[in-house]
C-alpha positions as CSV (number, residue, x, y, z in Angstrom):
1,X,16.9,-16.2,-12.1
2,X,17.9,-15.3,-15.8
3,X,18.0,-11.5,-16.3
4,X,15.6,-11.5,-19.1
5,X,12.7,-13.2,-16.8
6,X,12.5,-10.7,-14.4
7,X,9.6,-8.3,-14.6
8,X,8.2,-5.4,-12.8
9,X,4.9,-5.5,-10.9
10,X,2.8,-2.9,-9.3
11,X,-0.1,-3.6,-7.1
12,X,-3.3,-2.0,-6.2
13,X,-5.2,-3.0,-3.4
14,X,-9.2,-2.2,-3.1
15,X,-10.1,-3.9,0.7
16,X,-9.3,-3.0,4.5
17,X,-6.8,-5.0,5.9
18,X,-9.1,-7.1,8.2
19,X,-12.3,-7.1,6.3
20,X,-10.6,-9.8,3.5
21,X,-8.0,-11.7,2.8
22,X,-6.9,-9.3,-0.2
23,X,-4.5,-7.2,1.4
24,X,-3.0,-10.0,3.4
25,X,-3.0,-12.3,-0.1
26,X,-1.5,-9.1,-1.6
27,X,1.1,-8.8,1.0
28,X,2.3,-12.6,0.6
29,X,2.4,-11.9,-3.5
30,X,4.8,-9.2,-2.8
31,X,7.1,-10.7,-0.5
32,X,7.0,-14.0,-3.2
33,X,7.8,-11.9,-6.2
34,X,10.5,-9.7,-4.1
35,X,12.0,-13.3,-3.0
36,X,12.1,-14.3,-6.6
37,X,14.2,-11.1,-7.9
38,X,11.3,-9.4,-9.3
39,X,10.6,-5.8,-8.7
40,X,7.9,-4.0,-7.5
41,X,7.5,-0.7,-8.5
42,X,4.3,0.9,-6.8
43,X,1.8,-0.7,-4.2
44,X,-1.3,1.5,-4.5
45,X,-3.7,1.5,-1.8
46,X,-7.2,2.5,-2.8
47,X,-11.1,2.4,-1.9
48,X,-11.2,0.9,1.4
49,X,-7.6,-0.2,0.5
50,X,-6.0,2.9,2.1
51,X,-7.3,1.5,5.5
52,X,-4.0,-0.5,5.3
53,X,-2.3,2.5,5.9
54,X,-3.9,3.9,9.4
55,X,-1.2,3.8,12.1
56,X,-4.3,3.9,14.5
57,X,-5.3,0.1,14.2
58,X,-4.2,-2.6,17.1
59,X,-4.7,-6.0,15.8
60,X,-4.1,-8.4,18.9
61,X,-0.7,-9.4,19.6
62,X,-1.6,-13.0,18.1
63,X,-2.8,-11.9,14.9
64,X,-0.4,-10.6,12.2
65,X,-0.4,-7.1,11.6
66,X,-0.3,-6.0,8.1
67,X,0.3,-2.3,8.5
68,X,3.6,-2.9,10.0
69,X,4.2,-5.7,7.5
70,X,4.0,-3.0,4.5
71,X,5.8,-0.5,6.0
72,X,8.9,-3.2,7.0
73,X,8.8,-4.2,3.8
74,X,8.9,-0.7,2.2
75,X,12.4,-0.6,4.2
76,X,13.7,-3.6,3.6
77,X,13.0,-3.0,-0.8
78,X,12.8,0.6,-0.2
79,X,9.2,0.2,-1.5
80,X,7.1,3.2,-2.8
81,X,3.8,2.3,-0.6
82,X,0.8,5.0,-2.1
83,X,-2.5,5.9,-0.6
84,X,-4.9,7.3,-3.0
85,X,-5.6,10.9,-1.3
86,X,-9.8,11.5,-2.2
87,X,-10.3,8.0,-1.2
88,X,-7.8,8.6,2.2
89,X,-9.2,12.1,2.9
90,X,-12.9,10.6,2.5
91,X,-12.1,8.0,5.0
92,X,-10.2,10.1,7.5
93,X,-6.7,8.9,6.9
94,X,-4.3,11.9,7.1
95,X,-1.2,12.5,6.8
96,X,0.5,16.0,8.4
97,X,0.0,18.2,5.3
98,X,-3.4,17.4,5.3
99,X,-4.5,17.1,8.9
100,X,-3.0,20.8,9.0
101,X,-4.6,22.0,5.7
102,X,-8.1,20.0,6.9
103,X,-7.9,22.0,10.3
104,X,-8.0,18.6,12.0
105,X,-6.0,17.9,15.7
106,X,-4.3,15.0,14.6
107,X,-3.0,12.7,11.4
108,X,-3.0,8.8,11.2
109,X,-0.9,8.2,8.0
110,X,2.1,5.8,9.2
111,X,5.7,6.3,8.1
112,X,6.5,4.7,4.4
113,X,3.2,5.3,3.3
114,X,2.9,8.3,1.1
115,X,-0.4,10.1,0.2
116,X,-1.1,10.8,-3.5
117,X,-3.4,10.9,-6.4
118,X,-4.8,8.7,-8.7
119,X,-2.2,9.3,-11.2
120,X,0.1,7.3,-9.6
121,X,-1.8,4.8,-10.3
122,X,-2.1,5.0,-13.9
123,X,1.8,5.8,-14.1
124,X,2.2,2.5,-12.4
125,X,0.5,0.9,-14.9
126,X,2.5,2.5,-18.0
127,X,5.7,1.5,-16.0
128,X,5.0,-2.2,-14.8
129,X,5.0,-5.2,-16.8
130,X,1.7,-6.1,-14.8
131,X,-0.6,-4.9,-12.5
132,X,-2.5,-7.0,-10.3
133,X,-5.3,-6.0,-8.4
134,X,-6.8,-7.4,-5.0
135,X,-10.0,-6.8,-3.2
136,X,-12.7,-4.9,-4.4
């Protein structure tokens, strides 16, 4: 790929994991524009988006599971996976700092995804050649 093609991306993704193809489609777009030399700079996870980040969910063994998918991904591109934190926090995903500061017995944030504000979105956007959305 000629230098001058490649671009950076950033994604934000609006749906749970298993109520719509959008995360999944998301997922696929990354590992496509990864394989083609691109780069991604922010994955944003928001509305019912930040669902992809539980480390609570148990998708049958047969069925592909997405969660695991991000964060493998995130290791392999050292990828900067963020969860929106009022939309998180409103749908009881936690991570330590907030499980603690919430007075709540546990946290379900999985490793690689980092919780955040809003503004990480918007700096995503100033940063990226695009940013595509999926879901909802």
């Amino acid at each position: 790929m000629d230098h001058a093609s490649i671009m950076i991306f950033s994604l934000a993704i609006y749906s749970a994991p298993y109520s719509s193809q959008a995360s999944y489609t998301a997922y696929q777009f990354a590992v496509a524009l990864l394989s083609q030399g691109h780069s991604l700079h922010r994955v944003f996870f928001y509305q019912d988006g930040v669902h992809n980040a539980t480390n609570l969910a148990a998708p049958p063994q047969d069925e592909f599971d997405l969660q695991k998918a991000w964060q493998q991904l995130a290791k392999d591109y050292q990828l900067d996976l963020v969860v929106c934190i009022a939309a998180a926090l409103r749908r009881g995903i936690l991570n330590e700092g907030e499980a603690k500061r919430y007075d709540k017995a546990s946290h379900n944030c999985a490793e690689e995804f980092t919780i955040s504000g809003l503004g990480q979105l918007v700096e995503a956007a100033a940063v990226s050649d695009k940013l595509i959305s999926f879901g909802y």
